[in-house]
C-alpha positions as a Python dict, from the first residue, in 0.01 Angstrom:
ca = {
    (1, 'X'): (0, 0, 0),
    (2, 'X'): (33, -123, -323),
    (3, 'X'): (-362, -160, -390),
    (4, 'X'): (-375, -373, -684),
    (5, 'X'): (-22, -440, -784),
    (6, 'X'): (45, -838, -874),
    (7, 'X'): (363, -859, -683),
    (8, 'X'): (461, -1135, -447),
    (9, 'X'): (159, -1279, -278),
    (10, 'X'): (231, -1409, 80),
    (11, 'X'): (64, -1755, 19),
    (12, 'X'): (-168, -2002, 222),
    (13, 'X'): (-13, -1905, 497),
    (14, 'X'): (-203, -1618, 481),
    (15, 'X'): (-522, -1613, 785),
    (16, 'X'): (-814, -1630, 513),
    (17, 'X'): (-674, -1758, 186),
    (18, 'X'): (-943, -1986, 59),
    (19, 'X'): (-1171, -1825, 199),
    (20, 'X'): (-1484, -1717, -65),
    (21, 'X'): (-1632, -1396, -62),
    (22, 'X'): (-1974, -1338, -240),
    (23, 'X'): (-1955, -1658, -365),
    (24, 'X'): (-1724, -1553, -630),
    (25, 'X'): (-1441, -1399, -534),
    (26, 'X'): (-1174, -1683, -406),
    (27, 'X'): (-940, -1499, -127),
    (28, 'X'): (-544, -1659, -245),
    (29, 'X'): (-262, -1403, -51),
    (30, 'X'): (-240, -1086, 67),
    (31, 'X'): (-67, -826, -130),
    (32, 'X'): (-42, -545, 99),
    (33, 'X'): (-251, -349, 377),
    (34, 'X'): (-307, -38, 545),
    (35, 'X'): (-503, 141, 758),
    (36, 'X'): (-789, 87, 586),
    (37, 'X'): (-802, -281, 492),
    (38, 'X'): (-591, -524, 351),
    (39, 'X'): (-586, -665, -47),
    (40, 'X'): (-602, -1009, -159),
    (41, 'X'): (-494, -1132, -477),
    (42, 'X'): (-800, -1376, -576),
    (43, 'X'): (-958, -1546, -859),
    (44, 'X'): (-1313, -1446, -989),
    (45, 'X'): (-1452, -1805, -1042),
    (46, 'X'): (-1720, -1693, -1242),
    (47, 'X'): (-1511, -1588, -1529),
    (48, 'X'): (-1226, -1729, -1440),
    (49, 'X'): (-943, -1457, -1384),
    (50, 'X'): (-788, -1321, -1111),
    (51, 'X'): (-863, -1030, -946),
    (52, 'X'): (-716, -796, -679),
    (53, 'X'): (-1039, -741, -380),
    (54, 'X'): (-987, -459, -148),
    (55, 'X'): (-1137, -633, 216),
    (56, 'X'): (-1240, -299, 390),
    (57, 'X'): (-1158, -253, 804),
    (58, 'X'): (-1264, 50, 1017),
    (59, 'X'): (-1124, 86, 1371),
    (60, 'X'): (-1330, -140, 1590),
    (61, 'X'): (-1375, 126, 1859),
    (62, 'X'): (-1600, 339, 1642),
    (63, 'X'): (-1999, 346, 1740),
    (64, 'X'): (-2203, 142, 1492),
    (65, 'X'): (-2359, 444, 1348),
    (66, 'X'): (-2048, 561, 1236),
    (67, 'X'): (-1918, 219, 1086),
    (68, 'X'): (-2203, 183, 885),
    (69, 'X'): (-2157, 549, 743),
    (70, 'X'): (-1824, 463, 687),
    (71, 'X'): (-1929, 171, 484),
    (72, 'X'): (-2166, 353, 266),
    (73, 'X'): (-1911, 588, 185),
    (74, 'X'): (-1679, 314, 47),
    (75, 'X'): (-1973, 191, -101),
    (76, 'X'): (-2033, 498, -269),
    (77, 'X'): (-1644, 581, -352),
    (78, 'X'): (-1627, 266, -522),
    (79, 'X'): (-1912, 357, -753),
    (80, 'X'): (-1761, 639, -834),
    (81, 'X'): (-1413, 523, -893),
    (82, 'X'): (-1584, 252, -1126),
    (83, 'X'): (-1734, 549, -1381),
    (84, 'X'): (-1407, 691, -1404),
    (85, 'X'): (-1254, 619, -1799),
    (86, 'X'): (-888, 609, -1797),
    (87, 'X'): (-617, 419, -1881),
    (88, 'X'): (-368, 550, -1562),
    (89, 'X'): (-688, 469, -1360),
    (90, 'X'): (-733, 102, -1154),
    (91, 'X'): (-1052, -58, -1284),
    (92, 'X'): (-1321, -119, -1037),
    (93, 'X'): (-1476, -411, -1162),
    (94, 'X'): (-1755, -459, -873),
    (95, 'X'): (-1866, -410, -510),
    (96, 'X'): (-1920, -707, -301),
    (97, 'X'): (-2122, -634, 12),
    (98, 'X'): (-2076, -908, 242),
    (99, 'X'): (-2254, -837, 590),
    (100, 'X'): (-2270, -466, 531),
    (101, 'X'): (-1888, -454, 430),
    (102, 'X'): (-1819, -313, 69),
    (103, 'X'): (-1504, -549, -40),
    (104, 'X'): (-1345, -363, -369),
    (105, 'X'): (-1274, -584, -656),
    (106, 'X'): (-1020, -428, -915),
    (107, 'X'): (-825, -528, -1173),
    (108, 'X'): (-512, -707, -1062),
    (109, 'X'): (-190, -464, -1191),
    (110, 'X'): (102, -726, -1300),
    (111, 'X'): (414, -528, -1138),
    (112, 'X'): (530, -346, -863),
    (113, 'X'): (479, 15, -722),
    (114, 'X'): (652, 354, -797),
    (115, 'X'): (751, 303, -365),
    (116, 'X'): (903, -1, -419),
    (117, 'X'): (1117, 89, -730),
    (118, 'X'): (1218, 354, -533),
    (119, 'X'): (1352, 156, -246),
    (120, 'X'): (1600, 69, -462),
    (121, 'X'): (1709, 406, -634),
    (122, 'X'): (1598, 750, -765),
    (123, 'X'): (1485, 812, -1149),
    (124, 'X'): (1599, 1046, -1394),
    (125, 'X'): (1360, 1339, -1428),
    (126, 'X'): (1211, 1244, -1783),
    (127, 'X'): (1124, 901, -1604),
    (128, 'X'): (954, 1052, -1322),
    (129, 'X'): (801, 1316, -1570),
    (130, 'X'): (652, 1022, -1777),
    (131, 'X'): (505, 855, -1481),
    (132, 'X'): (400, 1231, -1314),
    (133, 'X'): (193, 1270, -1650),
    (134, 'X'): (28, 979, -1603),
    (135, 'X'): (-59, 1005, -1275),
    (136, 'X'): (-190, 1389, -1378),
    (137, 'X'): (-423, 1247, -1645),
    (138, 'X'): (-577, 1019, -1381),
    (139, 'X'): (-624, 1303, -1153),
    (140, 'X'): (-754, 1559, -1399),
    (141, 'X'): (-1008, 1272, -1494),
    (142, 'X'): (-1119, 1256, -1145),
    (143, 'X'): (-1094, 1621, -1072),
    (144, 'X'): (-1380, 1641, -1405),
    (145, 'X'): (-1582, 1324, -1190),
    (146, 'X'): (-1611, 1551, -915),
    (147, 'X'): (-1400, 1315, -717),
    (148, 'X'): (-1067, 1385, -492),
    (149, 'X'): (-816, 1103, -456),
    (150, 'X'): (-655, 1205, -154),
    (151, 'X'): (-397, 994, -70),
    (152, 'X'): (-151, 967, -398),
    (153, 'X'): (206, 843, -277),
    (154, 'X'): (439, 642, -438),
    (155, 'X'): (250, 289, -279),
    (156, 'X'): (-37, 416, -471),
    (157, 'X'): (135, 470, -789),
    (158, 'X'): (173, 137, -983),
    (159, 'X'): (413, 65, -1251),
    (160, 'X'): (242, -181, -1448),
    (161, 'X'): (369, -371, -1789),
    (162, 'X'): (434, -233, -2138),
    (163, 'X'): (494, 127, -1951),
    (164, 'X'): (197, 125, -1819),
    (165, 'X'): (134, 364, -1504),
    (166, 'X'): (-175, 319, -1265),
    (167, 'X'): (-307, 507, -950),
    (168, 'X'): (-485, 325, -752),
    (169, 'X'): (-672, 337, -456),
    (170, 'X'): (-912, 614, -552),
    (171, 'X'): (-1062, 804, -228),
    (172, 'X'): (-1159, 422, -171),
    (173, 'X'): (-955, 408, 110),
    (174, 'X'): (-1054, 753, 269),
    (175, 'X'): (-1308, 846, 479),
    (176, 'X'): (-1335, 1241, 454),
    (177, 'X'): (-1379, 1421, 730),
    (178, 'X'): (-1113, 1242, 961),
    (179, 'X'): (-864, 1479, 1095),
    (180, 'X'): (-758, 1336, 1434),
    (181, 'X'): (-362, 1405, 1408),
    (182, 'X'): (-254, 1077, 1565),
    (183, 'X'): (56, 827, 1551),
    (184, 'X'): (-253, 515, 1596),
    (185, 'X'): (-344, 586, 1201),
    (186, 'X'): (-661, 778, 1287),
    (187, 'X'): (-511, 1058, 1040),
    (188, 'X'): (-594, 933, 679),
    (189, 'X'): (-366, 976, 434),
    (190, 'X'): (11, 966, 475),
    (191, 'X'): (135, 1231, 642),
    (192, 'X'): (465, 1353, 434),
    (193, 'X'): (229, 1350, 115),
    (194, 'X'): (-79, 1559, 299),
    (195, 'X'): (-114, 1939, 165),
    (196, 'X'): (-88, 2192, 406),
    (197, 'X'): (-448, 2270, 367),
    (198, 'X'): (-549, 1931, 506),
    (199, 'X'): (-339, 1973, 777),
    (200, 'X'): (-502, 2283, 900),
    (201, 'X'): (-865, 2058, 849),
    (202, 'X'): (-957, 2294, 590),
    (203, 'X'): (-1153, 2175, 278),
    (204, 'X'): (-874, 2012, 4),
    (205, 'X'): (-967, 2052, -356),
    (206, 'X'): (-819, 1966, -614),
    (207, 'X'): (-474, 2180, -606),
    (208, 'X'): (-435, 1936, -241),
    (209, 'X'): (-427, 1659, -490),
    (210, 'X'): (-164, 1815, -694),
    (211, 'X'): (58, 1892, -370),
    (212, 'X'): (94, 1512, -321),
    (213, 'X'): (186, 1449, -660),
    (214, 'X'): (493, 1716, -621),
    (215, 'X'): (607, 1577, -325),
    (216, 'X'): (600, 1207, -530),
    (217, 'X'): (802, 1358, -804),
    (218, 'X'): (1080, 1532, -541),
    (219, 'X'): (1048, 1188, -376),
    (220, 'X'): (1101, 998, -744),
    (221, 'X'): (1443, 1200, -830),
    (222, 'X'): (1574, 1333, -502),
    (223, 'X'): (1521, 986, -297),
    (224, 'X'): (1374, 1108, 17),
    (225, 'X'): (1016, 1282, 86),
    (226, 'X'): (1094, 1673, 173),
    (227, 'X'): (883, 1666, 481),
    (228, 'X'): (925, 1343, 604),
    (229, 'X'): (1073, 1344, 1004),
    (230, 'X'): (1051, 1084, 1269),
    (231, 'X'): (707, 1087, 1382),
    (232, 'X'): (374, 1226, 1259),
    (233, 'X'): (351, 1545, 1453),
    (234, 'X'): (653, 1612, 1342),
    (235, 'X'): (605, 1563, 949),
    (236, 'X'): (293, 1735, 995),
    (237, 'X'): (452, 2026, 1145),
    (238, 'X'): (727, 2020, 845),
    (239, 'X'): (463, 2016, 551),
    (240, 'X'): (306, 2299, 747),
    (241, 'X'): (633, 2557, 777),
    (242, 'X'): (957, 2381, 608),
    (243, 'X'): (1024, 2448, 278),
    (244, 'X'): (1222, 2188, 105),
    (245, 'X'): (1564, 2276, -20),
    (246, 'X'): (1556, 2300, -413),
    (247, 'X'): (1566, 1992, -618),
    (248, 'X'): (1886, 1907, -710),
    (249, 'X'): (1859, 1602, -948),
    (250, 'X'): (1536, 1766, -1111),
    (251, 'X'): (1588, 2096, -1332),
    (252, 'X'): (1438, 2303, -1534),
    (253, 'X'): (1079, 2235, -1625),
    (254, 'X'): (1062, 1928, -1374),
    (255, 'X'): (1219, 2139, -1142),
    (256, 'X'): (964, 2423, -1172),
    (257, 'X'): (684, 2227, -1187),
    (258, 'X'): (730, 2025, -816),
    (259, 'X'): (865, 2382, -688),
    (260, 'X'): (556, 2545, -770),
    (261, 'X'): (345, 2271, -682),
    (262, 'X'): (478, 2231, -340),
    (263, 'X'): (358, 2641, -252),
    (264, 'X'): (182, 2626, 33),
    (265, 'X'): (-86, 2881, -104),
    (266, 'X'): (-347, 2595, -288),
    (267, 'X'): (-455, 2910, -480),
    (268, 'X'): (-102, 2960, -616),
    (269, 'X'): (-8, 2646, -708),
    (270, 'X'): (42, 2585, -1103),
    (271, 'X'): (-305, 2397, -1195),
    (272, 'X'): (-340, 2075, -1445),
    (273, 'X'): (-309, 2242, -1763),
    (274, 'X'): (37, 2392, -1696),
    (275, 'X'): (210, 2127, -1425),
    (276, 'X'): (67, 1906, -1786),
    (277, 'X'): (313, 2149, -2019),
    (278, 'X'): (626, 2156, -1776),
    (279, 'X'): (589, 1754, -1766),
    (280, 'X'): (539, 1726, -2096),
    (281, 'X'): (879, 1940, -2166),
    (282, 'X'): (1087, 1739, -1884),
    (283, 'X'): (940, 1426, -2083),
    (284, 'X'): (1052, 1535, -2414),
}
């Protein structure tokens, strides 16, 4: 889902466009969902500009007590996301709890995201190493926060103007903890971007982060996800044991870097500081 990303809204038409929300925020289209909720494009009335608001859904068959903990956690994600500094970050501009439901208000990205570009073609590896950097320095200024994104695809990478690169969606979306491996979207995250730690239910850290982001960048110049298959279990099963043939459009430093971030091992994948060098070569 592209969280925040300006593209084209789907209209009135839309159940709920016109609707106001905290007595601010005025709903106008939808510009994506996902499991988690949907995002509106809207205008802030108070200051007049508009906005991208993240309305937040959990599945309706979970107990109350677990909604509202749910709920919090958003609450307190958002918070989080909103301290961190950084250009390649989204900007949380507020948290709008209307009848115990955090809705996410962010800047509005003009532009489209890294999954959509690449419905329409690979890019050449210093492309994909520019945007990989960007995405890093997001990460590494989350990883310093204390906070894990956990779900960085290509939906959630936005290509903004003037160059600019945004992830978005920062652990907003995620409730930790969920690790029911279903096809009904119980399983947070997408699955051909999940490290193999998370897969087992072990606890990701950082380095799980940094898995997704080398199966973005094989995506980004090879065209196809290395572990994606026809159904969850599956792509699950293929993150867990297949290892991806070499990348053939990527080489040397680009190369090396997804290679050695796709290892299996958390503890042997490359960390920041040198996926940072090897992108920094491919870029230059």
């Amino acid at each position: 889902m592209g969280a925040a990303s300006g593209g084209p809204a789907g209209g009135a038409a839309d159940a709920g466009a016109g609707r106001l929300v905290a007595g601010r925020y005025r709903l106008l289209g939808r510009l994506g969902h996902g499991g988690m909720g949907t995002v509106w494009r809207a205008k802030d009335e108070t200051v007049d500009r508009e906005v991208a608001v993240k309305e937040p859904r959990v599945p309706d068959h979970l107990p109350e007590r677990e909604r509202d903990n749910a709920y919090e956690r958003m609450r307190r994600e958002a918070r989080a996301a909103a301290r961190l500094d950084h250009p390649a970050v989204v900007d949380v501009h507020d948290v709008a709890v209307v009848d115990g439901r955090p809705w996410i208000v962010m800047e509005l990205v003009r532009g489209r995201s890294l999954g959509d570009a690449l419905q329409e073609g690979t890019m050449g590896a210093r492309e994909a190493a520019r945007i990989g950097l960007e995405v890093l320095g997001a990460l590494e200024a989350a990883h310093e926060d204390g906070i894990l994104h956990r779900d960085v695809k290509p939906d959630n990478v936005l290509l903004g103007r003037h160059g600019r690169v945004v992830l978005t969606d920062f652990g907003i979306a995620q409730i930790e903890g969920e690790t029911n491996l279903t096809d009904t979207g119980g399983f947070v995250g997408s699955p051909e971007y999940i490290a193999p730690e998370r897969v087992l239910g072990q606890r990701p850290g950082p380095a799980s982060d940094l898995w997704s982001l080398g199966v973005v960048l094989y995506a980004a110049t090879e065209g196809v996800s290395p572990f994606r298959r026809s159904n969850t279990p599956a792509t699950l099963q293929s993150v867990l044991n297949a290892v991806p043939a070499p990348p053939a459009s990527a080489r040397g430093p680009l190369a090396e870097a997804i290679t050695g971030l796709l290892d299996k091992d958390p503890a042997r994948r490359p960390d920041a500081a040198r996926v940072r060098t090897l992108l920094d070569a491919a870029a230059n």
